[in-house]
C-alpha positions, 0 to 999 in steps of 0.5 A: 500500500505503501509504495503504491502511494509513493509511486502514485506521488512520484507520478504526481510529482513529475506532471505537476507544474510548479510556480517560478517567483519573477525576480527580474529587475522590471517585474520588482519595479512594477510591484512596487510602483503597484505598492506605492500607488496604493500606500498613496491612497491609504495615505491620502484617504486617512489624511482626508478622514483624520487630518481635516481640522474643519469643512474647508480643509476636508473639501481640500483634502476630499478634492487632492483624494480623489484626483490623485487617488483616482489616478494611483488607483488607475496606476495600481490596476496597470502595475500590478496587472502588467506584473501578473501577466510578465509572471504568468508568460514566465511560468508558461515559458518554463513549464513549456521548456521542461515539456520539450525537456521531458519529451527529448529525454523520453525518447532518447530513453527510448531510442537508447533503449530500442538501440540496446535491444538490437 
């Protein structure tokens, strides 16, 4: 029983993909220009809620929220989107590297296989 698990999971552990983390320079720049944004909008939305001291500098404070929040949070999506994409085409790209690697391996253990046979 349990070496049919163990062969079971060695099966399992050969066609199971695993993530590559992107430590490329730009996809780290991106993550954190997707980090900044949102620390500028949490920033300016408790300045806005905690730091207006009467109605005139609320409508200031609400007025800066919601121009520089609606472009941080324009710029968060673009970021951190364009970071997931560069992530999931560098996994796509590994994971079909080992399939090509996986199938030459495979059929030249076939073929040294079928020339030992001879």
């Amino acid at each position: 029983m349990q070496a049919d698990i163990r062969a079971y999971q060695a099966g399992k552990a050969k066609i199971e993909n695993v993530a590559v983390k992107d430590t490329r320079i730009f996809s780290k720049g991106l993550t954190f220009l997707s980090v900044v944004c949102l620390l500028i909008i949490a920033a300016l939305a408790l300045k806005t809620m905690f730091g207006s001291p009467d109605i005139e500098a609320y409508n200031i404070n609400k007025d800066l929220f919601h121009n520089v929040g609606f472009v941080c949070t324009i710029g968060y999506f673009v970021f951190a989107y364009w970071a997931l994409r560069r992530e999931k085409n560098l996994n796509n790209l590994t994971i079909n590297t080992e399939k090509d690697e996986n199938i030459n391996s495979v059929e030249s253990g076939e073929l040294k296989h079928y020339a030992s046979q001879r």
